[in-house]
C-alpha positions in Angstrom: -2.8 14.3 8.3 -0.7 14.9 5.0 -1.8 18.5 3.8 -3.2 17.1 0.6 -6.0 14.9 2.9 -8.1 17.0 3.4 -9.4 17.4 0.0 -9.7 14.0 -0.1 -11.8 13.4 3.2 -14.3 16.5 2.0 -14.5 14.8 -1.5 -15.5 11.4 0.2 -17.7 13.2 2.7 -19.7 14.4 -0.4 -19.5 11.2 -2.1 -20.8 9.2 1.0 -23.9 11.4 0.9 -25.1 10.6 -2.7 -24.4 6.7 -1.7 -26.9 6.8 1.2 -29.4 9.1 -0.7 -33.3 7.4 -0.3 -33.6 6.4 -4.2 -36.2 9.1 -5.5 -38.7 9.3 -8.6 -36.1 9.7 -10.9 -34.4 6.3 -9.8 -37.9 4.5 -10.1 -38.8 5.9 -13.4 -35.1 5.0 -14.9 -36.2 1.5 -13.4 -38.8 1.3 -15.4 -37.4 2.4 -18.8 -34.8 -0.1 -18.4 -37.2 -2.9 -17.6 -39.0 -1.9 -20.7 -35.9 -2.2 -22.9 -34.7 -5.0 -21.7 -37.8 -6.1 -23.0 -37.3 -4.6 -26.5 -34.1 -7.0 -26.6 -34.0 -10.6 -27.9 -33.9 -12.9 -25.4 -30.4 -15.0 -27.3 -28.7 -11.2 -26.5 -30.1 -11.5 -22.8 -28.3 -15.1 -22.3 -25.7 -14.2 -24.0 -24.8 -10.8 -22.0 -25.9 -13.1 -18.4 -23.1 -15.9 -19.5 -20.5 -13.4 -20.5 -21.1 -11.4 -17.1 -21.0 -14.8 -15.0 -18.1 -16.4 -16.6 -16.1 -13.0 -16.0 -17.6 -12.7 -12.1 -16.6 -16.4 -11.9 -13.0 -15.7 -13.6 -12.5 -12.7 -11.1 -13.3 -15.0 -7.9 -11.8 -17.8 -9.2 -8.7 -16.9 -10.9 -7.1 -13.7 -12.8 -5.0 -12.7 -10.3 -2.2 -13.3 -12.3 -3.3 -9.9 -14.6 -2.6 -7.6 -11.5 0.7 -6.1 -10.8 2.2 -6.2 -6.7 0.5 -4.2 -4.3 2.2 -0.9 -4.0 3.6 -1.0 -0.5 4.9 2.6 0.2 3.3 5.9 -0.9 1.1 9.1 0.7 -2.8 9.0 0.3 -1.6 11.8 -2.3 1.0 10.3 -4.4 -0.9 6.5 -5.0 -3.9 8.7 -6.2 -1.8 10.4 -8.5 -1.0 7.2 -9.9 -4.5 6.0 -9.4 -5.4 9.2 -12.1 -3.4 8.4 -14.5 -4.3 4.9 -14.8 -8.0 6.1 -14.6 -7.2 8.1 -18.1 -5.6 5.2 -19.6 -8.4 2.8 -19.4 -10.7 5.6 -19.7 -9.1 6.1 -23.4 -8.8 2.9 -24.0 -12.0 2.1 -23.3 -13.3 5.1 -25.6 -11.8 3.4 -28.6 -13.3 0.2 -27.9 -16.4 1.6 -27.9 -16.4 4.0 -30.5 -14.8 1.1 -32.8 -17.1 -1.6 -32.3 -19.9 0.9 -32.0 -19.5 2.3 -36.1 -19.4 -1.5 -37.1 -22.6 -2.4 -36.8 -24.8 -4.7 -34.2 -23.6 -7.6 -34.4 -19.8 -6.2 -33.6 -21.1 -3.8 -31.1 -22.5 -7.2 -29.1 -18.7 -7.8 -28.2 -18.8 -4.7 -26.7 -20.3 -5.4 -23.6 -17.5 -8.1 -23.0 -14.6 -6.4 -23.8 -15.4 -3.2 -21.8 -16.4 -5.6 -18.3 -13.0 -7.1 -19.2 -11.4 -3.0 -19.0 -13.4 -2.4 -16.1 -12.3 -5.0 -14.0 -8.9 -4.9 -15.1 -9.3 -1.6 -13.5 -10.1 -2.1 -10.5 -7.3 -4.8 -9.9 -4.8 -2.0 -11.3 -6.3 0.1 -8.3 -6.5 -2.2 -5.5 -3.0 -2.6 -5.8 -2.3 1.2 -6.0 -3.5 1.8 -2.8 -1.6 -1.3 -1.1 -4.1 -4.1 -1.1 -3.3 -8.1 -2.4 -6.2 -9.5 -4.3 -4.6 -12.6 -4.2 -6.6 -12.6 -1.1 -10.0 -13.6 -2.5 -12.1 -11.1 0.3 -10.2 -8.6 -1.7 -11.3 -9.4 -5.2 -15.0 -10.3 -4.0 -13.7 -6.3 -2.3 -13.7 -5.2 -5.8 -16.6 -6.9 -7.1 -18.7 -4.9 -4.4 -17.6 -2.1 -5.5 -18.0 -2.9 -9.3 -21.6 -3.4 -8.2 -21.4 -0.2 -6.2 -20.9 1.7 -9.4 -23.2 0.1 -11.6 -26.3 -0.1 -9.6 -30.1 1.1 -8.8 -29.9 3.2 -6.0 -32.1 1.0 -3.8 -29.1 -1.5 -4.4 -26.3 0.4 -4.3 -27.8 1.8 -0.1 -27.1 -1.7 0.5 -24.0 -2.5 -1.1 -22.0 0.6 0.4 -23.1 -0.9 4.0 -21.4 -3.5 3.4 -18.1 -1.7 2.0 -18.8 0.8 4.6 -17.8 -1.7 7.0 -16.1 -4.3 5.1 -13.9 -5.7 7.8 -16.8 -6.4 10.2 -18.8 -7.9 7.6 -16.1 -9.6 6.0 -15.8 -12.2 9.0 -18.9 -13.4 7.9 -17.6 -14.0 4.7 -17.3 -18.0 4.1 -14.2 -19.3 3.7 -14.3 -19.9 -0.5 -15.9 -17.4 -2.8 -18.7 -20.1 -4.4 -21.5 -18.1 -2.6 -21.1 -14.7 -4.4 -24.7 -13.6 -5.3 -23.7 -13.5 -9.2 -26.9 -13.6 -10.2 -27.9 -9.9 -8.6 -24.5 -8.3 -9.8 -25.2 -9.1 -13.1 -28.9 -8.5 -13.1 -27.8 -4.6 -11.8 -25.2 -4.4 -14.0 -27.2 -5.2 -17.2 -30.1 -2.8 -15.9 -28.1 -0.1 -15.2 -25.9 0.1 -18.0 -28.9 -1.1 -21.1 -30.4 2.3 -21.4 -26.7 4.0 -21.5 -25.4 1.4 -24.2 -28.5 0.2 -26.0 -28.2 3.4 -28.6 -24.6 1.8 -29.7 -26.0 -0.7 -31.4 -27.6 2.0 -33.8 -26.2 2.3 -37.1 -24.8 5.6 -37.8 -24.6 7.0 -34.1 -23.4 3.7 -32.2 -19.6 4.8 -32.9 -20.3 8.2 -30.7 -22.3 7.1 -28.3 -20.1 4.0 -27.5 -17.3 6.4 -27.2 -19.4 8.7 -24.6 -20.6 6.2 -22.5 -17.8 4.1 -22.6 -15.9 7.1 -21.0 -18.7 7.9 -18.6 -18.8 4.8 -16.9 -15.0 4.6 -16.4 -15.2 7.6 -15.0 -17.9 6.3 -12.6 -16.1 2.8 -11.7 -13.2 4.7 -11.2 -14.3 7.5 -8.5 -16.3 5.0 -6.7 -13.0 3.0 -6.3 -11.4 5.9 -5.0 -13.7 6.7 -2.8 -14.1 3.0 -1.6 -10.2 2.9 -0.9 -9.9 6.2 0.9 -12.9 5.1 3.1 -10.4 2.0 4.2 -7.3 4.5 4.6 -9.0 6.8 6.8 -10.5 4.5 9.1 -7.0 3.0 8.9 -5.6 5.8 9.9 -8.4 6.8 12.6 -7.7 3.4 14.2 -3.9 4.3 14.6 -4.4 7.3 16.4 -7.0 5.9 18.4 -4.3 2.7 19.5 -1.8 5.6 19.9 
């Protein structure tokens, strides 16, 4: 084990823990804040957020793997996470400025919000699939990704099913059929738009939308992007558990 590895292995150990954590009163009463603003919002912004999230969900299973870059092919665990970092920032600053910018123009720009910054978030997560050696052009891979997209940005009742299935991806990936048509869209973007309503509804405020897109724009990048790295090093180590054990 690479002397760096352990750090890693404690940090996922810790991370693990909250993913399998029974959902508790707070989860239920944030469940039920969102489900009362999301009925506070017009229901043309509801179709319109569900057929933005669906086209994108269908544009990641479909297509877009021409937007990654090669899978990285040599590398320690230590020196792709590096890299992994510093991408992390990027699209974490980038996405700040998206959010702060259409945040001060009012609510009918800060809409287009919610578009753009799925767009960042998955670009993301193709960037870091590939950092740590894996070809989305292999569609398990990106529907990979799309778990842990949902992973990130769900209830907590959710998300302890999700991370089973990462958790032991390649067992449950055999039952995967054999073309991505079957992807439950209609979940993924049911969490998504509950989780992330009550951290983004305030943007569409005049006056304090341009700070508050900014801050929660960089809080969930900073979500999407640990669980990633915690969802690859889970696949290294039992990589790497499985070598020694053939060994």
């Amino acid at each position: 084990m690479n002397f760096n590895e352990p750090q890693a292995l404690t940090e996922l150990y810790r991370w693990q823990q909250k993913m399998q954590a029974t959902p508790g009163p707070l989860d239920r009463l944030t469940r039920t804040v969102q489900t009362r603003l999301n009925g506070l919002l017009p229901e043309k912004l509801h179709q319109a957020i569900t057929a933005t999230i669906r086209q994108m969900v269908r544009g990641v299973l479909f297509g877009s793997t021409h937007l990654t870059r090669r899978p990285l092919t040599e590398g320690t665990l230590a020196e792709r996470e590096e890299v992994v970092r510093q991408r992390i920032r990027r699209y974490r600053h980038v996405a700040m400025v998206e959010g702060a910018a259409t945040g001060a123009a009012g609510f009918f720009v800060g809409l287009t919000d919610f578009p753009l910054l799925l767009g960042i978030k998955l670009k993301l997560l193709f960037d870091v699939a590939a950092l740590y050696g894996y070809d989305v052009q292999d569609y398990t891979e990106r529907l990979y990704l799309l778990h842990v997209f949902q992973l990130a940005f769900s209830s907590q009742h959710t998300r302890n099913a999700t991370y089973q299935r990462l958790a032991h991806w390649d067992e449950y990936r055999q039952s995967l059929p054999p073309d991505a048509a079957d992807f439950d869209w209609r979940t993924f973007q049911q969490e998504y738009r509950d989780y992330i309503d009550l951290a983004k509804l305030a943007q569409l405020i005049p006056f304090i939308g341009a700070a508050v897109g900014a801050v929660a724009n960089y809080r969930l990048l900073e979500q999407l992007g640990e669980t990633a790295m915690n969802c690859y090093r889970m696949r290294y180590f039992e990589a790497e558990a499985a070598e020694d054990k053939a060994e």
